[in-house]
N, C-alpha and C positions, 0 to 999 in steps of 0.2 A: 157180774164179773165171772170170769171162766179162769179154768186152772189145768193142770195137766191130769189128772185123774178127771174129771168134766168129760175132755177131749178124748183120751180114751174111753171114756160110755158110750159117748158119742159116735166114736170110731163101730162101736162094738153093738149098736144101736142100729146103726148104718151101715150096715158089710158091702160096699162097692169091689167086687176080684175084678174087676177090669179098669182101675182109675183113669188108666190111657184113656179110653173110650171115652168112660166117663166126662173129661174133662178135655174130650179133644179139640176145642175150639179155643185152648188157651194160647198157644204159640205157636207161630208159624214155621220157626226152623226144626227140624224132624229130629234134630239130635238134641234141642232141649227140653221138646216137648216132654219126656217120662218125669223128668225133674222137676219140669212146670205143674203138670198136671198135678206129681204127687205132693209139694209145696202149697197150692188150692184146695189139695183134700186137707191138711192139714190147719190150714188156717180156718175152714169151712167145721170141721175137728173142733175148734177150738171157740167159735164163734158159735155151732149147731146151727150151721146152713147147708148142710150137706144136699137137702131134699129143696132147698130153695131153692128154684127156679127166679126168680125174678132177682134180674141184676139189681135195680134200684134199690129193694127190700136187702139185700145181701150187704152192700156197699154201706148202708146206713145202720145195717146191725155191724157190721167193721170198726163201723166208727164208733161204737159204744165198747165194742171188747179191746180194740189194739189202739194204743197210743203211737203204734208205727208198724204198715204194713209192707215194708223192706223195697228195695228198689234191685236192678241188674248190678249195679256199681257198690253198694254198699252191704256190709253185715250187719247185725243179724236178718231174717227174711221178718220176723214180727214180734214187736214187744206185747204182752198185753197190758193192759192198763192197772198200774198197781202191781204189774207181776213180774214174773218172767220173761225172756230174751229166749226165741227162737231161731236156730238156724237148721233149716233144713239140708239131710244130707240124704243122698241114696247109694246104698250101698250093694255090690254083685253080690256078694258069697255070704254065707253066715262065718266064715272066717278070713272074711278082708277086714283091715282096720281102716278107720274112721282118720281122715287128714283133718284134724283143729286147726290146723298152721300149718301151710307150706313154705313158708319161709322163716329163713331165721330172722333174728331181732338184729336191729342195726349197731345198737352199744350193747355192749355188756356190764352190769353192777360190779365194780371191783371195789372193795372196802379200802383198799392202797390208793387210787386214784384222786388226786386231786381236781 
């Protein structure tokens, strides 16, 4: 089982500076690719297959670390198993903030409300 300090050894085990490169075969459209790639480093992070080459061998250590490895349509990007809820985000500046929710909530709790 893997956890978030794991994944950063992992990270820190593994220094990839160019994840683009690294992972450029993952997405076809040019403007998702930075997202995609760094989303695969991270579950690869979290799994220690960073260095794995073989898709097969990847996909079937996935399946022992993530109970859900995220879809385009749905949040989070991966649960692991027994753990934590991953959603990857990428961010420009060290002082841009982090969007959790672009939207507002449809009702609101009002303790008056019947």
């Amino acid at each position: 089982m893997s956890n978030i300090l794991q994944a950063l050894a992992n990270i820190v085990a593994h220094p990839i500076p160019d994840i683009l490169n690294y992972y450029k075969n993952i997405s076809n459209n040019r403007i998702n690719q930075v997202g995609d790639a760094l989303e695969a480093f991270i579950k690869d992070a979290f799994a220690n297959t960073i260095s794995e080459v073989n898709f097969a061998n990847k996909s079937d250590i996935y399946s022992e670390t993530f109970s859900w490895v995220g879809n385009s349509n749905n949040i989070p990007d991966l649960i692991l198993k027994n753990g934590d809820a991953v959603e990857v985000k990428k961010i420009e500046s060290l002082n841009s903030q982090i969007a959790l929710n672009s939207s507002y909530p449809l009702d609101v709790f009002s303790p008056h409300a019947k």
